[in-house]
N, C-alpha and C positions, 0 to 999 in steps of 0.2 A: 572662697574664691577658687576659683576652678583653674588649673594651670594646665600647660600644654602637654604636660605630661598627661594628666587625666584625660584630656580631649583624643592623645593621640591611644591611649590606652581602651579606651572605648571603643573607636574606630576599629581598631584589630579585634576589639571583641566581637563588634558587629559583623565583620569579613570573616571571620572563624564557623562564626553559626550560620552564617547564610551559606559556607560553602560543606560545612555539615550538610546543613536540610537538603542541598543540591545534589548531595553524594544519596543523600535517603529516599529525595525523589523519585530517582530513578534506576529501581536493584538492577544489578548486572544478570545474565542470564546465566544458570549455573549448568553444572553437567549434564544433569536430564535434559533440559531445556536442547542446548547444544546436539546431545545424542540422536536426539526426536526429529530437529529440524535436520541434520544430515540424513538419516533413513527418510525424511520423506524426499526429500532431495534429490535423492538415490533411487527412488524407487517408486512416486508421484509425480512428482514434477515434469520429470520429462513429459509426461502425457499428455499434461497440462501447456507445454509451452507450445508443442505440436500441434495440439488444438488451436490454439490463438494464432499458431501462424498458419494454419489452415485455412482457417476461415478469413485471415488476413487477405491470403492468395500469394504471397510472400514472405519469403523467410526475414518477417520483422523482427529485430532485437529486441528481446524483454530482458529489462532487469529490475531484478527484485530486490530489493534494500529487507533484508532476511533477518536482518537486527534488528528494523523496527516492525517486521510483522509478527513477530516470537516475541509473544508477551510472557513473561516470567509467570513458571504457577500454572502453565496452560501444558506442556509438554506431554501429558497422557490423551491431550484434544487434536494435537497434529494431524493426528493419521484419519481421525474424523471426516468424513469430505464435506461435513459443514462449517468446519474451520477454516479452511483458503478454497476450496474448490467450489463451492457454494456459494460464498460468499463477494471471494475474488474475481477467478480466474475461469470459473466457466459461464458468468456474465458477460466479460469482458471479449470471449473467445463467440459468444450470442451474438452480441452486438455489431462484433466487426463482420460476422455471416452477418446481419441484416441490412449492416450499411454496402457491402460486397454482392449482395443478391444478384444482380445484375453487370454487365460489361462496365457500365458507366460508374457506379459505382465501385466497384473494382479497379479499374485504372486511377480513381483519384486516390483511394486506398494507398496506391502502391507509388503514386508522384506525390503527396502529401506528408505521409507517415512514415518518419524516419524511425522510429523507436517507442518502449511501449516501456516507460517508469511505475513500479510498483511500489508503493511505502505503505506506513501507517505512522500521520504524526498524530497523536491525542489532542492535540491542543485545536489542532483546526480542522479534523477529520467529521463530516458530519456524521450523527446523527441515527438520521433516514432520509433528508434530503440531497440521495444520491448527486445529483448536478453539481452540488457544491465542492464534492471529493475528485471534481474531475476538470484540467486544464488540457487546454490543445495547444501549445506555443510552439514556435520552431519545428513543428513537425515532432513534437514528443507527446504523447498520450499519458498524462500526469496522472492518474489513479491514488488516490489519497483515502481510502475504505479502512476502517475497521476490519481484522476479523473475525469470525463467528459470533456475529451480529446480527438481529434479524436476519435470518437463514432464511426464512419464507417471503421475504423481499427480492426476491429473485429477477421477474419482469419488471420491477421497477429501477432497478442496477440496468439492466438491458437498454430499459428503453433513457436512463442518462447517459450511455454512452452512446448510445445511436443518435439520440439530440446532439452532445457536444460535438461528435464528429462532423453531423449531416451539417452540423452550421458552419462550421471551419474548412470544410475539406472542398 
């Protein structure tokens, strides 16, 4: 016969291991990790954000959620520029020049697009079906990529953000 003690004993074993496997999931970023992402920080980035708002024609706010694009394990790949530059942000910085070419385009740029969110969640990040990594809501440019992921997918990252915007803006 099974009493409530047992029942309640179980329970707590069960919440024990599932918040194990949730800690094992997902490693924390250690020193290197941390060290890597600040020098590139420091000394890429900026280039990078310059670019985007260049080609913007606006000094749009990007932010980069930096915890979820530093995958643990990858810290000697930072400095790569197939690792965020390639893959992220000089797509992203293409695409706003192509949808910007023109006056018209340019002005709806700059009354449409309040901000420019960078992440990477695993869970819903596509792929290769760039479109899918990418939301236009509230004037935020939602960018959900992988990176150093197909590197040589380059015009096809372009041409989703050119899509998403040219339909929203």
């Amino acid at each position: 016969m099974i009493s409530r003690r047992h029942v309640l004993a179980a329970a707590a074993i069960l919440l024990c291991t599932a918040s194990v496997s949730a800690v094992r999931a997902e490693p924390a970023l250690g020193l290197a990790e941390r060290r890597a992402i600040a020098a590139y920080r420091e000394s890429r980035y900026p280039a990078q954000e310059k670019a985007i708002q260049e080609a913007a024609g606006f000094p749009v706010p990007v932010e980069v959620a930096w915890d979820q694009i530093t995958l643990p394990g990858d810290a000697k790949y930072y400095s790569d520029e197939g690792y965020f530059e390639k893959t992220i942000f000089e797509p992203i910085a293409a695409g706003l020049k192509e949808v910007g070419k023109d006056k018209m385009g340019r002005e709806a740029l700059q009354a449409k697009l309040k901000s420019i969110r960078i992440r990477f969640d695993e869970k819903t990040a596509p792929a290769s079906n760039y479109p899918n990594g990418l939301k236009f809501e509230a004037g935020v440019l939602d960018v959900n990529w992988r990176p150093f992921a197909n590197v040589a997918d380059f015009k096809d990252r372009v041409e989703a953000v050119v899509q998403v915007l040219e339909k929203n803006l």
